[in-house]
N, C-alpha and C positions, 0 to 999 in steps of 0.2 A: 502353281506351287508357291509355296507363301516361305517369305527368307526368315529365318530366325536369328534372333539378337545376337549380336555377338558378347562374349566375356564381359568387353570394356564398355556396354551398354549399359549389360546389365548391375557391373558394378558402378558407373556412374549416376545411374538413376536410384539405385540403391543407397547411395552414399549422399545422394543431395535430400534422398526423403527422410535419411536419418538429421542431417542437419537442420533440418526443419523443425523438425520434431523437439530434437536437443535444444535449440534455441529460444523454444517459446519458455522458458523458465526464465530466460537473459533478455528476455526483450523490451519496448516500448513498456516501462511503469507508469501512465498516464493513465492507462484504459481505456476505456470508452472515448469515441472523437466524438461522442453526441454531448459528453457529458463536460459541460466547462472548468474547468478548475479557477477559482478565485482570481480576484484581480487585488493589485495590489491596495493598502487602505483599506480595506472592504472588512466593515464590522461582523466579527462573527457571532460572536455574543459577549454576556456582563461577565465579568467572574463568577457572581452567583447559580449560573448557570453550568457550570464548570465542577462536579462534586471532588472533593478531596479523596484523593486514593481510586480515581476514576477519572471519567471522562466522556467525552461527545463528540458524535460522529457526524460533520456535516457533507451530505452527501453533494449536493451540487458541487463545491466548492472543496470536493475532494480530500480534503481534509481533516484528521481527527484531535482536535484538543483534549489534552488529560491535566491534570493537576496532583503530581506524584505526593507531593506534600501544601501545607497548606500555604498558598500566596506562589506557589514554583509554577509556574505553567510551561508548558512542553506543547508542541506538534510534530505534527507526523502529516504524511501521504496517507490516506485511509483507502491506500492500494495495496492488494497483498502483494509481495513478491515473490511467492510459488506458483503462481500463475496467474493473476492479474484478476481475483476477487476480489469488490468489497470488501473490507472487514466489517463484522455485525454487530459487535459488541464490543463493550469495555467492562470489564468487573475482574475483578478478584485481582487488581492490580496488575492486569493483562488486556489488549488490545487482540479481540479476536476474530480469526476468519473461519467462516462455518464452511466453507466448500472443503477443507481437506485437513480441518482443525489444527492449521499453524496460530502460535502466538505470540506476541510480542509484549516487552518488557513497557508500560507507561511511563517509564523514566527516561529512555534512551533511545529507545524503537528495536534493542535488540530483538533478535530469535528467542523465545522461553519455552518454545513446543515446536519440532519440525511438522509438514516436511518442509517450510521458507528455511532456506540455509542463511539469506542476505537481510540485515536489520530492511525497516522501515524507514524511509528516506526522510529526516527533518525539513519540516518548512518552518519559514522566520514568519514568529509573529510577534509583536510589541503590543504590550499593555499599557494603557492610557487613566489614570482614574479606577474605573470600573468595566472599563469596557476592552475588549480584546480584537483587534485587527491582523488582517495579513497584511505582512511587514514586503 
């Protein structure tokens, strides 16, 4: 004869798969462990490379540069934070991720479209001349 769960099994194991679940929205925003994120110094590109009222996604180095206005450059994490996609695009003055169509503001990394509830995380980078590094 085979023993059956008791109550507090079954809501214990119930209550840790919901945690799980719930969690992956708040978790590790890295991504990928295959994939490296930038090292500090490290050129990303010129400013010309950079369009006004847009911007460029470097994927190794995780990264997405935008240029809100002309000579302002901004970054970002080009990690979504509704669940840890890529973002695919930049236009219409928005940073966007195609897996669940959240969007984010190129100005600030706000939310401009759910379902990401949490901006885009800044990363520092310094402009030199013409050329753009992580800071």
């Amino acid at each position: 004869m085979t023993q059956r769960p008791t109550r507090r099994t079954i809501l214990l194991a119930t209550g840790a798969a919901a945690l799980t679940v719930g969690c992956s929205e708040y978790g590790d925003t890295s991504g990928s462990s295959k994939v490296s994120a930038g090292s500090p110094g490290q050129e990303l590109a010129t400013t010309a490379d950079i369009p006004v009222g847009g911007g460029k996604i470097f994927e190794d180095e995780q990264v997405v540069v935008t240029q809100p206005k002309e000579g302002e450059f901004k970054a970002f994490t080009s990690i979504c934070t509704h669940q840890q996609c890529p973002v695919a695009s930049v236009k219409g003055g928005t940073i966007n991720c195609t897996c669940h169509g959240s969007k984010f503001n190129i100005t600030d990394g706000s939310v401009a479209n759910p379902p990401a509830t949490r901006p885009l995380a800044e990363k520092k980078i310094t402009v030199t001349g013409n050329s753009i590094h992580l800071a």
